[in-house]
FIGU-525253 format. One record per atom (N, C-alpha, C, O, CB): residue in one letter; x, y, z. Coordinates in steps of 0.05 Angstrom, whole numbers, padded with zeros to 5 digits, always signed. Each point is the difference from the previous one (the first is absolute). Glycine has a CB too. Layout:
% residues N
AXYZ/...
END
This chain:
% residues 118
X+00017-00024+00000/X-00017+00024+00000/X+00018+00025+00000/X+00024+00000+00003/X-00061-00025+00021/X+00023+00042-00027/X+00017+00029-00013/X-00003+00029+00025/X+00007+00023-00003/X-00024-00040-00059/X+00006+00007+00079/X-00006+00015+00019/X+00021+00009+00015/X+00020-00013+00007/X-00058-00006-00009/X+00032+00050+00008/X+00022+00009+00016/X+00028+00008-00019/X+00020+00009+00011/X-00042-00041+00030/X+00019+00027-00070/X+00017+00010-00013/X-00004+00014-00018/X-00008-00009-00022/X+00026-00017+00034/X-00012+00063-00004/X+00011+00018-00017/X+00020+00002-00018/X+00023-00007+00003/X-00040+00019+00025/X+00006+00000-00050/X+00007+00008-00029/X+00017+00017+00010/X-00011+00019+00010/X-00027-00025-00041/X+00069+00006+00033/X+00014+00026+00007/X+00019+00001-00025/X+00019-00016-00002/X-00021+00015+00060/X-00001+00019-00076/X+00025+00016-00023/X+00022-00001+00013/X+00003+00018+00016/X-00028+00017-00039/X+00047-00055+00022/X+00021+00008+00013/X+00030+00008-00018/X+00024-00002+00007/X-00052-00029+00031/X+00015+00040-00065/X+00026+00015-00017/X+00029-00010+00005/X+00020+00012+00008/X-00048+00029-00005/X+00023-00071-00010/X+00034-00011+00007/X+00017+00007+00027/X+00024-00003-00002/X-00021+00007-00048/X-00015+00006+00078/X+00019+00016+00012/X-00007-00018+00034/X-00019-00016-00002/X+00018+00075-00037/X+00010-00058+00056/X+00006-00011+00026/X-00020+00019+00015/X+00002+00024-00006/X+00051-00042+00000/X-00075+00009+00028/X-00021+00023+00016/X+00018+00029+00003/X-00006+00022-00010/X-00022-00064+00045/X+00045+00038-00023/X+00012+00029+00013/X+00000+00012-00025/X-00016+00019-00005/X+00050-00030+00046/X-00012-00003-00061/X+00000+00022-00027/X-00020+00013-00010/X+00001+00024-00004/X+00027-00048-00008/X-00055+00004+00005/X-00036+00005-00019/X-00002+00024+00025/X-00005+00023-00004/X-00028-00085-00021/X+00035+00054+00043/X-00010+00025+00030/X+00008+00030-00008/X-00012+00021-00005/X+00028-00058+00049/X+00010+00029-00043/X+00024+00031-00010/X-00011+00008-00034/X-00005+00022-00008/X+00064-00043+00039/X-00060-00005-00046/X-00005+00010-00028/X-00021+00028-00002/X+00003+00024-00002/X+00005-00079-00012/X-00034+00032+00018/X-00024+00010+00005/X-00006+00032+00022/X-00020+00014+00000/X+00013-00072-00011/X+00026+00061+00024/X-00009+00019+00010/X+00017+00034-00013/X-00010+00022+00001/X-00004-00064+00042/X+00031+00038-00049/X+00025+00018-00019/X-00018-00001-00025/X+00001+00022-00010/X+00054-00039+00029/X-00074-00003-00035/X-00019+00021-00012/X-00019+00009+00001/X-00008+00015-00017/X+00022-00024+00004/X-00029-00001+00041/X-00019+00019+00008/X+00008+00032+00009/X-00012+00021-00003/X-00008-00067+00017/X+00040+00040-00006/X+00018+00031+00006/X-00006+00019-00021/X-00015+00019-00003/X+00057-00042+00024/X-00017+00008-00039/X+00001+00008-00027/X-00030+00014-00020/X+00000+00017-00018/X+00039-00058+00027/X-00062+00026+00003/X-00022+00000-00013/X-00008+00027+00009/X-00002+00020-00015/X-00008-00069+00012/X+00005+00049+00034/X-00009+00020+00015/X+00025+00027-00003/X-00010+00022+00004/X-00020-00062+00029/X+00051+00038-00038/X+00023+00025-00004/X-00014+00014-00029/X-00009+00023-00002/X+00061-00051+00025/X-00049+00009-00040/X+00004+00017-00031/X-00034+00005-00005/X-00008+00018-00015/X+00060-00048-00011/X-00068+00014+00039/X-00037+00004-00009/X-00008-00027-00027/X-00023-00009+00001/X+00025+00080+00005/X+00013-00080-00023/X+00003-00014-00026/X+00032-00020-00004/X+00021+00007-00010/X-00055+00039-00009/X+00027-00069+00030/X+00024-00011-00018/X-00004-00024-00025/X-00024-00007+00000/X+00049+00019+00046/X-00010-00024-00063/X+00002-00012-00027/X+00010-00027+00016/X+00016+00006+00018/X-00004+00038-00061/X-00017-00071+00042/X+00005-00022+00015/X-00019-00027-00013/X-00022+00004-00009/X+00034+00031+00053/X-00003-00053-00043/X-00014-00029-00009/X-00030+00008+00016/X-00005+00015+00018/X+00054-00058-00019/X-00068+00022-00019/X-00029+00006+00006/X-00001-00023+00026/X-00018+00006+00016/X-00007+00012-00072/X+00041-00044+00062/X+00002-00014+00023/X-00003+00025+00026/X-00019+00003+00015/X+00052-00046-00043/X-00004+00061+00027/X+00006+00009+00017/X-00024+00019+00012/X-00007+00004+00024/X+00054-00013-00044/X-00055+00018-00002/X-00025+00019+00006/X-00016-00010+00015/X-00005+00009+00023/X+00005+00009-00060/X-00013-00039+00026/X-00018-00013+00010/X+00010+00001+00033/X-00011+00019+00012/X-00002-00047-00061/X+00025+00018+00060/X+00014-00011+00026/X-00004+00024+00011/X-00018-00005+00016/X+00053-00030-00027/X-00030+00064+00013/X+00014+00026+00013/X-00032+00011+00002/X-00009+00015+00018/X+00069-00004-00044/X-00072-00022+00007/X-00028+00019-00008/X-00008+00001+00035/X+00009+00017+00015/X-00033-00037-00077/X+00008+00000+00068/X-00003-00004+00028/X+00009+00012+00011/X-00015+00019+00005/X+00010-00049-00007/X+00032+00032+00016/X+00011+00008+00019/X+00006+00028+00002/X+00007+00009+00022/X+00004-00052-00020/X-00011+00061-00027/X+00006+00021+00004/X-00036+00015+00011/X-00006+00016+00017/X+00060-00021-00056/X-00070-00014+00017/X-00030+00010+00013/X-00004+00007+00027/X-00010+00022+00007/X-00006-00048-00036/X+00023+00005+00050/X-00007-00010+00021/X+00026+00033+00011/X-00011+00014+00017/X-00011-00089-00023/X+00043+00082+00000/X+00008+00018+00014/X-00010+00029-00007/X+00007+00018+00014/X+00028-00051-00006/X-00049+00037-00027/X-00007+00025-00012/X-00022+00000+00021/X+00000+00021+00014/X+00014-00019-00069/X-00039-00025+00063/X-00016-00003+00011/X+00011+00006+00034/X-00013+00014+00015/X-00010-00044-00060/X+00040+00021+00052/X+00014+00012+00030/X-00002+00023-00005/X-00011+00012+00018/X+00045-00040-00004/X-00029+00042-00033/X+00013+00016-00008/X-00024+00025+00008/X+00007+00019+00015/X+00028-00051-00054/X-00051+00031+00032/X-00025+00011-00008/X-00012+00005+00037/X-00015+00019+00003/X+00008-00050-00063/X+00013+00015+00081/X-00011+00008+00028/X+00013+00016+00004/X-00013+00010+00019/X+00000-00042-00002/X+00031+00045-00020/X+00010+00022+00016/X+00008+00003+00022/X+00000+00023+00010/X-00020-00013-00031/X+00033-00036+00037/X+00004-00003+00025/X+00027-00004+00011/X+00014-00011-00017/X-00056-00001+00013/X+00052+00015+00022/X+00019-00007+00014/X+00010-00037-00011/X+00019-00003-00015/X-00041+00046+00057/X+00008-00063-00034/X+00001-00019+00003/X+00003-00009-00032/X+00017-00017-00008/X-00040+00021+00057/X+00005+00009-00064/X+00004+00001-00027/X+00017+00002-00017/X+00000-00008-00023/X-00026+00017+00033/X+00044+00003+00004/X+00028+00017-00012/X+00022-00016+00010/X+00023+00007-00001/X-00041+00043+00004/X+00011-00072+00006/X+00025-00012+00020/X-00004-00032-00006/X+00015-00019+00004/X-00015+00059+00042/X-00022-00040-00056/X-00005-00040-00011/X+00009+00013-00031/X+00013-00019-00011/X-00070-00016+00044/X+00057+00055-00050/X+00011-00001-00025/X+00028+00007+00003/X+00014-00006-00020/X-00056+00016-00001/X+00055+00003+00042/X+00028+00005+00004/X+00011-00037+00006/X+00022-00009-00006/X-00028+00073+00031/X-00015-00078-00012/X+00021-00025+00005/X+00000-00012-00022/X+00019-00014-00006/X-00025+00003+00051/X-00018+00015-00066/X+00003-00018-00018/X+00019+00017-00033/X+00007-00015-00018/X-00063-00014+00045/X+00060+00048-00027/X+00017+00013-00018/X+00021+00003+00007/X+00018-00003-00016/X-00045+00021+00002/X+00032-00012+00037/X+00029+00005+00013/X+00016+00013-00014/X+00023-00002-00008/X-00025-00033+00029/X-00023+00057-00022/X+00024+00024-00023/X-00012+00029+00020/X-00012-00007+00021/X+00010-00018-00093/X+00004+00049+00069/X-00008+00022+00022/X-00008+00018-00029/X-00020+00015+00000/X+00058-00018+00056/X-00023+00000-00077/X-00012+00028-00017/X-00021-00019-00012/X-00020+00014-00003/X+00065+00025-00014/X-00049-00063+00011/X-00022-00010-00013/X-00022-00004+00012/X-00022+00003-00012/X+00048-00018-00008/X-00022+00009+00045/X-00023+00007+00026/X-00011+00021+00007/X-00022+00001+00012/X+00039-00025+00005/X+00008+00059-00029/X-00021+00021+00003/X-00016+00009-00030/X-00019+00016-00004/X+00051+00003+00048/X-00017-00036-00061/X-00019+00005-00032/X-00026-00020+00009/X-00021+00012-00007/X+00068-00007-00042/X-00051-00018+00057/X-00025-00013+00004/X-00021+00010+00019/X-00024+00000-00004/X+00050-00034-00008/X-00014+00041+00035/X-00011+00015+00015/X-00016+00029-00003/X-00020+00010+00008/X+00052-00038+00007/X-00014+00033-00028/X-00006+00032-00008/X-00004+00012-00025/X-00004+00023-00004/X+00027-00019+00036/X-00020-00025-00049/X-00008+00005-00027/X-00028-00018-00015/X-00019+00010-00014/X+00074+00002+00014/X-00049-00041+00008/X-00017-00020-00012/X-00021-00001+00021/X-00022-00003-00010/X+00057-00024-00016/X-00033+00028+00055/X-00024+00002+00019/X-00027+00019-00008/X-00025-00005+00000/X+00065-00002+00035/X-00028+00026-00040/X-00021+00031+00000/X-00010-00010-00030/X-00025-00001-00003/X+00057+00052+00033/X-00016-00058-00049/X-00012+00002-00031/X-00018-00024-00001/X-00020+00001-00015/X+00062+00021-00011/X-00039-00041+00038/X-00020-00027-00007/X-00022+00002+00030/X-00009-00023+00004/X+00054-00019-00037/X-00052+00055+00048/X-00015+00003+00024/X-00024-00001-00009/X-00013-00010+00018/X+00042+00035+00007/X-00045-00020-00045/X-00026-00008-00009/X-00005-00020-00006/X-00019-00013+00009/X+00016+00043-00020/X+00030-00044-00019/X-00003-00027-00009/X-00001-00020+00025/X+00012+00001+00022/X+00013+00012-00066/X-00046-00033+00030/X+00000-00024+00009/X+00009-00015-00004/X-00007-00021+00012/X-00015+00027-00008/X+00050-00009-00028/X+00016-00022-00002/X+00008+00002-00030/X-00014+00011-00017/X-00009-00039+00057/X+00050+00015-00048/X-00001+00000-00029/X+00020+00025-00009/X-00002+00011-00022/X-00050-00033+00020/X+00068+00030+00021/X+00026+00017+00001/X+00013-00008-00023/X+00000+00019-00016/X+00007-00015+00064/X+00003-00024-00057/X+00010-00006-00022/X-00007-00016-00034/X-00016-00017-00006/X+00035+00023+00050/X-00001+00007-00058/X-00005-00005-00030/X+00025-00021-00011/X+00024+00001+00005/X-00048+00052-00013/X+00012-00068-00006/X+00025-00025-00016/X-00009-00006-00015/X-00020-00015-00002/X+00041-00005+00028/X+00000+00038-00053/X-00008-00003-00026/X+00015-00007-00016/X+00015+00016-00010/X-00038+00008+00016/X+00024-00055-00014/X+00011-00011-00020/X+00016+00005-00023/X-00014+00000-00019/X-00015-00013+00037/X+00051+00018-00024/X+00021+00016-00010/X-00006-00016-00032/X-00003+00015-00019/X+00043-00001+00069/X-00041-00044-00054/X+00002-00003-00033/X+00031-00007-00005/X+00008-00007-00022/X-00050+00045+00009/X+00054-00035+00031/X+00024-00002-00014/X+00009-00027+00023/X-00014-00008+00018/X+00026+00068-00044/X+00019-00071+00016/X+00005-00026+00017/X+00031+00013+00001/X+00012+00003-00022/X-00050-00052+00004/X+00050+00056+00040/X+00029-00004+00012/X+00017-00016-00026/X-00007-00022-00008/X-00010+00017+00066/X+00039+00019-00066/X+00008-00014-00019/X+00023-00036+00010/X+00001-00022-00009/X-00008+00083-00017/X+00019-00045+00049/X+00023-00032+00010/X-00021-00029+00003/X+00003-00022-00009/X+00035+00057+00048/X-00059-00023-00024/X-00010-00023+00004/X-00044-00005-00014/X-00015-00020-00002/X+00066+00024+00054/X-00054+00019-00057/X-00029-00005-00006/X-00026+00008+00015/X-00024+00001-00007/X+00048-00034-00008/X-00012+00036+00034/X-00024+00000+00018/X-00021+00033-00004/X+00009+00023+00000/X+00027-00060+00041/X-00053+00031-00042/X-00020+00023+00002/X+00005+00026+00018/X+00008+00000+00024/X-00038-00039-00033/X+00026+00057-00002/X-00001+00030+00020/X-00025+00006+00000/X-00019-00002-00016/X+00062+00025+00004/X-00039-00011+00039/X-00027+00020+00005/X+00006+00031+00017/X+00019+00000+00015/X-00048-00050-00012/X+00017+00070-00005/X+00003+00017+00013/X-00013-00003+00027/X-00016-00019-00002/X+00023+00039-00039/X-00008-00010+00068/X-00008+00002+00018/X+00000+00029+00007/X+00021+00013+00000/X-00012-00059+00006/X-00037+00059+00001/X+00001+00028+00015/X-00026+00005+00005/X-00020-00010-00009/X+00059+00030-00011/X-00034+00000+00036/X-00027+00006+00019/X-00019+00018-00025/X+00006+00011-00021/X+00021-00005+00081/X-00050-00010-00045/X-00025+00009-00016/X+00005+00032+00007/X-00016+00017-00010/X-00023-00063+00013/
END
Protein backbone atom coordinates (compact mmCIF):
# COMPACT_ATOMS: atom_id res chain seq x y z
CA UNK A 1 0.00 0.00 0.00
CA UNK A 2 1.05 3.55 -0.79
CA UNK A 3 0.06 5.25 2.23
CA UNK A 4 1.90 7.72 4.11
CA UNK A 5 4.02 8.36 1.04
CA UNK A 6 4.63 11.80 -0.30
CA UNK A 7 5.47 12.89 -3.73
CA UNK A 8 8.55 15.06 -2.78
CA UNK A 9 10.62 16.81 -6.12
CA UNK A 10 13.83 16.15 -4.85
CA UNK A 11 15.98 17.73 -7.95
CA UNK A 12 18.88 15.18 -7.69
CA UNK A 13 20.09 16.87 -4.37
CA UNK A 14 20.50 15.46 -0.51
CA UNK A 15 17.35 17.11 2.15
CA UNK A 16 19.72 19.80 3.56
CA UNK A 17 20.82 20.78 -0.04
CA UNK A 18 16.66 20.69 -1.84
CA UNK A 19 16.17 22.73 1.81
CA UNK A 20 19.06 25.39 0.96
CA UNK A 21 18.20 25.00 -2.88
CA UNK A 22 14.64 25.76 -2.56
CA UNK A 23 14.86 28.47 -0.32
CA UNK A 24 17.81 30.83 -2.21
CA UNK A 25 15.00 30.84 -4.83
CA UNK A 26 12.34 31.74 -2.98
CA UNK A 27 14.66 34.59 -1.83
CA UNK A 28 15.63 35.20 -5.16
CA UNK A 29 11.92 35.17 -6.18
CA UNK A 30 10.82 37.49 -3.47
CA UNK A 31 14.23 39.99 -4.05
CA UNK A 32 13.88 40.58 -7.88
CA UNK A 33 9.56 40.26 -7.97
CA UNK A 34 10.07 37.76 -11.44
CA UNK A 35 12.51 35.05 -12.01
CA UNK A 36 13.14 32.66 -15.46
CA UNK A 37 13.65 28.84 -13.95
CA UNK A 38 12.46 25.14 -15.00
CA UNK A 39 8.53 24.81 -14.88
CA UNK A 40 9.41 21.64 -12.16
CA UNK A 41 11.02 24.27 -10.06
CA UNK A 42 8.15 26.62 -10.26
CA UNK A 43 5.81 24.42 -9.57
CA UNK A 44 7.58 23.41 -6.06
CA UNK A 45 8.37 27.35 -4.77
CA UNK A 46 4.73 28.32 -5.99
CA UNK A 47 3.39 27.14 -2.57
CA UNK A 48 5.73 28.24 -0.33
CA UNK A 49 6.35 31.60 -1.28
CA UNK A 50 2.25 31.92 -1.19
CA UNK A 51 2.03 30.70 2.23
CA UNK A 52 4.79 33.59 3.21
CA UNK A 53 3.24 36.49 1.29
CA UNK A 54 0.09 35.21 3.30
CA UNK A 55 2.22 35.64 6.84
CA UNK A 56 3.02 38.31 5.23
CA UNK A 57 -0.23 40.03 4.92
CA UNK A 58 -1.08 39.89 9.18
CA UNK A 59 0.94 42.44 10.04
CA UNK A 60 2.21 41.17 13.20
CA UNK A 61 4.99 40.74 15.34
CA UNK A 62 4.83 36.97 15.34
CA UNK A 63 4.28 37.19 11.63
CA UNK A 64 7.44 38.76 10.92
CA UNK A 65 9.45 36.24 12.85
CA UNK A 66 7.92 32.67 11.49
CA UNK A 67 8.91 34.27 7.84
CA UNK A 68 12.36 35.51 9.27
CA UNK A 69 12.91 31.68 10.47
CA UNK A 70 11.83 30.38 7.38
CA UNK A 71 13.86 32.87 4.85
CA UNK A 72 16.58 33.56 7.02
CA UNK A 73 17.34 36.50 5.11
CA UNK A 74 16.43 40.25 7.05
CA UNK A 75 16.22 42.42 3.68
CA UNK A 76 13.86 39.73 2.17
CA UNK A 77 11.78 39.61 5.32
CA UNK A 78 11.46 43.47 5.21
CA UNK A 79 10.45 43.32 1.23
CA UNK A 80 7.70 41.00 2.30
CA UNK A 81 6.72 42.59 5.14
CA UNK A 82 6.49 45.92 3.95
CA UNK A 83 6.06 45.70 0.51
CA UNK A 84 4.11 42.35 -0.43
CA UNK A 85 1.96 42.45 3.02
CA UNK A 86 0.17 45.92 2.34
CA UNK A 87 -0.15 45.15 -1.66
CA UNK A 88 -1.92 41.63 -1.46
CA UNK A 89 -4.09 42.56 2.01
CA UNK A 90 -7.41 42.35 0.09
CA UNK A 91 -6.43 39.32 -2.14
CA UNK A 92 -7.56 36.08 -1.16
CA UNK A 93 -4.90 34.12 -2.63
CA UNK A 94 -3.19 33.56 -6.00
CA UNK A 95 -0.08 36.04 -5.45
CA UNK A 96 1.53 34.33 -8.17
CA UNK A 97 1.85 33.93 -12.07
CA UNK A 98 3.75 30.92 -14.09
CA UNK A 99 3.96 31.35 -17.51
CA UNK A 100 5.30 28.89 -19.69
CA UNK A 101 8.23 30.21 -21.67
CA UNK A 102 7.98 27.73 -25.09
CA UNK A 103 11.33 27.44 -25.17
CA UNK A 104 13.60 24.27 -23.67
CA UNK A 105 17.22 25.05 -21.92
CA UNK A 106 19.57 24.24 -24.54
CA UNK A 107 22.43 21.66 -22.38
CA UNK A 108 19.83 19.66 -21.29
CA UNK A 109 16.04 20.28 -22.56
CA UNK A 110 14.13 20.86 -19.93
CA UNK A 111 11.25 23.33 -20.12
CA UNK A 112 11.27 27.05 -18.77
CA UNK A 113 8.87 28.95 -17.16
CA UNK A 114 8.68 32.33 -15.76
CA UNK A 115 7.58 32.78 -12.17
CA UNK A 116 6.26 36.32 -10.68
CA UNK A 117 3.83 37.86 -8.70
CA UNK A 118 0.51 39.02 -10.02
Amino acid sequence: MNHGKKKVTKFGRLRGDRISFLRNLCNDLIRNGAIETTEARARVIRPKVERLVTFAKKQTIAARREILSRVDNARVTKKLYEDYGPRYADRKGGYLRITKLGVARKRDGTRMARIEFV
